[in-house]
Every structure is written in C-alpha cells, then in structure tokens.
C-alpha positions as CSV (number, residue, x, y, z in Angstrom):
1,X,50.6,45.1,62.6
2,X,47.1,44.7,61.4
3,X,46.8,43.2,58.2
4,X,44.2,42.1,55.8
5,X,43.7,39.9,52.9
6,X,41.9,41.1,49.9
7,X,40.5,38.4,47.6
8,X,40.6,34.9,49.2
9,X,39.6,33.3,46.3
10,X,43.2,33.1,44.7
11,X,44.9,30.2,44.8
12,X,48.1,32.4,45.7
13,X,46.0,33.4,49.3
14,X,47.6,30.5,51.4
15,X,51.1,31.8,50.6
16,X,50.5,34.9,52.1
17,X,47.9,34.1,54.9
18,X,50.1,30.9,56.4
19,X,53.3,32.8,57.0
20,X,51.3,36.0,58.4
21,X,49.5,33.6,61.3
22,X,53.1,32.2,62.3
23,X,54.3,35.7,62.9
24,X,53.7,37.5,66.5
25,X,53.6,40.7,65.6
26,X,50.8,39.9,63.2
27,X,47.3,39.9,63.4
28,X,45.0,39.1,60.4
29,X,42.1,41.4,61.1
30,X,39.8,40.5,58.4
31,X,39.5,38.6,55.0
32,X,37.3,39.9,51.8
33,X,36.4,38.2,48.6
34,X,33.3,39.0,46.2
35,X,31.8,35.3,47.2
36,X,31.4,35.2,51.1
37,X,31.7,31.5,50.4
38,X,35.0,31.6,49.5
39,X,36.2,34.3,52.4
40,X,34.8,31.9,55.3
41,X,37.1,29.2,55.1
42,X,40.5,31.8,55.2
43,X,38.2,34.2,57.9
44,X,37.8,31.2,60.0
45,X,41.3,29.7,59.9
46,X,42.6,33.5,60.9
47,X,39.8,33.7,63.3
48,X,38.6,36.9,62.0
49,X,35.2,38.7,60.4
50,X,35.1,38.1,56.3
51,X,33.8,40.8,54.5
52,X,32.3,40.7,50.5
53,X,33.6,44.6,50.0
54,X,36.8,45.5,50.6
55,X,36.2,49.1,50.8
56,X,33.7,48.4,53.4
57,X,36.6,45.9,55.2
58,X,39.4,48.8,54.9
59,X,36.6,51.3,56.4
60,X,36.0,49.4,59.1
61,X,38.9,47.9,60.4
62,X,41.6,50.4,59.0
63,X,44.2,47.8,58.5
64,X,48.4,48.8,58.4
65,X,49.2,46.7,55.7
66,X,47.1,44.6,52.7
67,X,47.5,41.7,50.5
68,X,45.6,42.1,47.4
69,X,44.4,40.0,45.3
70,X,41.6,40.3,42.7
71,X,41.3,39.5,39.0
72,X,43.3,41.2,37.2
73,X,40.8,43.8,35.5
74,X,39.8,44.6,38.9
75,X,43.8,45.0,40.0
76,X,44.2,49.0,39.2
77,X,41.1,50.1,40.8
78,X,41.8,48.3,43.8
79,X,45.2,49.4,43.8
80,X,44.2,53.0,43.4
81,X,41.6,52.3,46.5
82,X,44.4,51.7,48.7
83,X,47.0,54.3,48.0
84,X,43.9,56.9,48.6
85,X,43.2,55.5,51.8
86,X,47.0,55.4,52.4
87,X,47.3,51.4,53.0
88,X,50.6,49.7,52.2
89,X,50.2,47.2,50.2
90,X,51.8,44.4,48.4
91,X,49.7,43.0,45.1
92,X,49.9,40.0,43.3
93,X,51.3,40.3,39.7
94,X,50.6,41.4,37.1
95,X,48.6,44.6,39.3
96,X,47.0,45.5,35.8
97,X,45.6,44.6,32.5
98,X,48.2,46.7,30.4
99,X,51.1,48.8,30.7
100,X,49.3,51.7,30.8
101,X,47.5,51.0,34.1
102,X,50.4,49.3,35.9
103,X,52.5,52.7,35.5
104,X,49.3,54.6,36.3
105,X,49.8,52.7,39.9
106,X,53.4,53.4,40.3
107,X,53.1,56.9,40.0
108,X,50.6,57.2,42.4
109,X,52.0,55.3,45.0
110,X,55.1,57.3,44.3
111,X,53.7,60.6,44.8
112,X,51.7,59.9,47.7
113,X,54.7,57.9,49.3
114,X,52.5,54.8,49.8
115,X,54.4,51.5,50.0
116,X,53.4,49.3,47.1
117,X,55.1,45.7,46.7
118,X,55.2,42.9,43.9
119,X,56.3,39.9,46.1
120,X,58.2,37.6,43.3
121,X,59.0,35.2,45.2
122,X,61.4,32.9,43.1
123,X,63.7,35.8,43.0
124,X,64.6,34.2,45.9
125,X,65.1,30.5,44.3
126,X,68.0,28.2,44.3
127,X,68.7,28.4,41.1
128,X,69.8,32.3,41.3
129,X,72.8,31.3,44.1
130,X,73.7,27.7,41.8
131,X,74.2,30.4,38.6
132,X,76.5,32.7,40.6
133,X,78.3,29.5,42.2
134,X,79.5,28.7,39.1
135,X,81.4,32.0,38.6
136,X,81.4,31.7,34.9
137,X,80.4,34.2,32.1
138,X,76.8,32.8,31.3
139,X,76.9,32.5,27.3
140,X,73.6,30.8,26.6
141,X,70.4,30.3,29.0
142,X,67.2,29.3,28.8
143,X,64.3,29.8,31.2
144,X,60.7,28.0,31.3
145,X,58.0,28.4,33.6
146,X,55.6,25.2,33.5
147,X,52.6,26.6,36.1
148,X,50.5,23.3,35.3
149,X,47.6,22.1,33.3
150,X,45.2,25.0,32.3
151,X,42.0,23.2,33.7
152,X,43.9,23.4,37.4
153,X,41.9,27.4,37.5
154,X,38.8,25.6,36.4
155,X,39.3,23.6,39.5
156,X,40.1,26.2,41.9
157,X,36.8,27.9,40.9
158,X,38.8,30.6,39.6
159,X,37.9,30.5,35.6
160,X,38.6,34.3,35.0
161,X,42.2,33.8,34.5
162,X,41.0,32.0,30.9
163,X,38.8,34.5,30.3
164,X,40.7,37.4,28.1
165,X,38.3,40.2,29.2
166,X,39.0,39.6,32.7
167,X,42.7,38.2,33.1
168,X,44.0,40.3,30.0
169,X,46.4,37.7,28.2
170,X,45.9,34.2,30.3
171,X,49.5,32.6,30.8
172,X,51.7,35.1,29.0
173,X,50.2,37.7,31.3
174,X,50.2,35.3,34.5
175,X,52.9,33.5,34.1
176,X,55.0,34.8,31.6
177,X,55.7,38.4,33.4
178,X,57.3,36.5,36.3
179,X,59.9,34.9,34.1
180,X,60.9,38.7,32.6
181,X,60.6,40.5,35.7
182,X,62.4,38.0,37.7
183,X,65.7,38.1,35.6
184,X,67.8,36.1,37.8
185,X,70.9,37.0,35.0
186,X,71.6,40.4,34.2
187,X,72.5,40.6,30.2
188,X,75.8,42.6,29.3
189,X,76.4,42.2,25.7
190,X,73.9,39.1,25.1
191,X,71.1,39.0,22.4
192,X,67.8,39.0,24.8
193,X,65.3,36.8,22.4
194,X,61.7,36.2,22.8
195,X,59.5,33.8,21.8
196,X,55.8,33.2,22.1
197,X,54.0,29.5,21.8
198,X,50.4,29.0,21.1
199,X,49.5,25.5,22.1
200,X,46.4,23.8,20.7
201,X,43.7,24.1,23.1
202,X,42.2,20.8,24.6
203,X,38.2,20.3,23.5
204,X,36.1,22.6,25.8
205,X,38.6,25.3,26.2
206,X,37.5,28.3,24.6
207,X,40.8,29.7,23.5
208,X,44.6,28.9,22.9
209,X,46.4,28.7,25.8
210,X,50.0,30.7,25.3
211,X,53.8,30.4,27.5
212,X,56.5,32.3,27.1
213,X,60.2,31.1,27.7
214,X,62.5,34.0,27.3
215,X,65.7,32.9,25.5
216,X,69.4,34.7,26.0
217,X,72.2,34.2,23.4
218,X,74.4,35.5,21.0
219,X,77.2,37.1,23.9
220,X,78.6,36.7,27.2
221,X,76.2,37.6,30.4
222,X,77.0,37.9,34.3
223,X,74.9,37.1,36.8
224,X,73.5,39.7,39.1
C-alpha cells in the first residue's frame, strides 16, 4: 500500500508514521507540510521526497491511502481534496471548525463511497476493559483529559491550536471532542452532565485556555 502523510508538523505525525515504517506491506511514498522545514526530518526518516503542497504530492505520486493532518480551519478543504480524488483517508480530529463542516465531510465521503476514518485511539485504552471487568451497573463516572501545559504547542512550533481563528475553540475543540466521542460507557437511564472550565490564562497567553470533563450521574449506566 502506498501511503502518504499530510502535514508533518503535528505533533500527532510520529503516531502514525512509526507504526506505518514497521509494517511490510507499507511504503511511505511521500511527506507534505506547508514548511519544507518541518517535512524533511519525517521525508528523511521514511526515505521519501517531501513536498510543500499536498495537492501537488497526491498528483504526483497518487497514493492508496492518507493521513491528514493540518490545522483545523484547513481540515474540511483538505478533506474534500481527497474524497474528489478518491483517496482513503483517515484524519485527525476534530476534521472541521464546526458542526456544519464536519457533516459537510461525512456526506461526501458517503456518497462517493470514499473511506474516511477518525482514529481515536484511547477507545482502545485499559480503562474501557477494567470498567466492564467489574460487571457492575456504573452509577456515577467521571472522565478528565489532562493533554499538558498549554505552552507545550508553543514548543512544538505549532501555535495555531491557541489561535481561535485557526483551531476554532483551543482545548474544548482539541481535547475535549475526544472525551465525548470516545464514550467508553454507554448511558441507559443516567443524567449526561456537562461542564465547561475557563482557567486563568498564564501572562503572555493571549486568551483563556478551556477543558471539558464530561460528568454522568443521576441513574444506572452499562458499559458498552
């Protein structure tokens, strides 16, 4: 299978490239971010051509299979890009910068049969198969996703996920959607409560960064 990686620069790229150059039947065929800096050190690890435009990348090399990446209100159009040129694809969440776009790209991919994937990976965590070892009606639970300090994207060189215009909601749109989405416990008759928490922003931040826990109560739930 020939695959390629769209937008390097994400700090989520390793996850995605490591596993793909331990797999036989694999080949990474080319690498593309909007920085050529930041596509040479992944291009040269899979031993492949980095590219600035992924268009141009897909063009050229005509891949099976993509990883996307990109900021977020880039997501849709480069979503759209590949279900045109018929390219299976599995994107990094949250694929949008509202509801309205994200569905915009599932009925697409639907209707021209073009696989399209949201790999949450802690679906697949522990803590799913230590729930249902219990066996027990769930009556109260409590989730919370801790991704790190907020200056870790300054580091990374990727300061766009502060940056509303560009991320569309910081944490509660990065991190938060993979606590909802990845409901390890399906609700039957429980109360689903959510809460949102500003935190003060450190000096030099340029506004409040947000989490959101999700909180189940009030009932009896089952896990899934």
């Amino acid at each position: 299978m020939r695959v390629v990686l769209i937008g390097v620069s994400h700090w989520h790229t390793p996850f995605f490239l490591d596993p793909c150059l331990s797999l036989p039947d694999v080949t990474i065929v080319g690498v593309s971010d909007p920085i050529l800096a930041r596509a040479e050190p992944a291009a040269a690890k899979a031993g492949c051509k980095p590219f600035t435009d992924y268009r141009e990348m897909c063009a050229a090399l005509r891949p099976d299979f993509a990883f996307a990446l990109a900021r977020h209100c880039e997501m849709a159009d480069l979503a759209r890009f590949l279900i045109d040129q018929r390219i299976a694809f599995a994107m990094e969440k949250p694929c949008a910068i509202n509801a309205a776009e994200a569905s915009d790209i599932a009925n697409r991919a639907a209707v021209a049969g073009v696989f399209a994937a949201v790999p949450y990976v802690i679906r697949y965590s522990p803590m799913i198969e230590i729930i249902r070892s219990n066996n027990e009606s769930v009556q109260y639970c409590m989730f919370k996703f801790i991704g790190g300090m907020v200056d870790r994207y300054r580091q990374q060189q990727v300061d766009w996920v502060i940056d509303r215009k560009a991320s569309g909601g910081g944490a509660l749109l990065n991190l938060g959607v993979a606590t909802f989405t990845r409901r390890p416990i399906r609700c039957s008759t429980c109360t689903i409560r959510s809460e949102l928490r500003i935190i003060t922003s450190p000096p030099g931040m340029t506004r409040p960064w947000k989490s959101s826990p999700m909180t189940a109560s009030a009932g009896p739930a089952r896990s899934s």
